[in-house]
N, C-alpha and C positions, 0 to 999 in steps of 0.2 A: 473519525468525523473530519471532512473537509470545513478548512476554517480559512479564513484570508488568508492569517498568516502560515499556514502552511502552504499555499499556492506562490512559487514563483515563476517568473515569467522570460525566456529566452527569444530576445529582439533582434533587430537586422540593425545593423550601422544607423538607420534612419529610426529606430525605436519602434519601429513597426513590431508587435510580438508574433511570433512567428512557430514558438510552443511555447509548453505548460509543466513546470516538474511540479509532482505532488510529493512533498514529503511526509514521510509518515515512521509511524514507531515499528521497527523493522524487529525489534526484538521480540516486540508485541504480534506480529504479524506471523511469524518464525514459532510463536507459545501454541498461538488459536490451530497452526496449521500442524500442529502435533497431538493438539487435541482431537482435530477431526481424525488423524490418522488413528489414533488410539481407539478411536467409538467406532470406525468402520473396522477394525483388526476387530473389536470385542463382537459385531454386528454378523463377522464372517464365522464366529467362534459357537456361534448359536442355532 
């Protein structure tokens, strides 16, 4: 979930923002995307 504090903001000298990093739980991200792997390997196995 996108929340304030995970949004920071990359400005110009003038503070103007200029982009956006989302941080997020990369281990968590890294778990879910082994999971899909796993359900489409068992989906190919049927």
């Amino acid at each position: 979930m996108i929340t304030p504090k995970n949004i920071e903001y990359v400005t110009d000298e003038k503070g103007t923002k200029k982009s956006v990093i989302l941080k997020t739980d990369f281990e968590r991200m890294q778990e879910e995307l082994e999971d899909l792997e796993d359900a489409l390997a068992l989906e190919k196995c049927t």
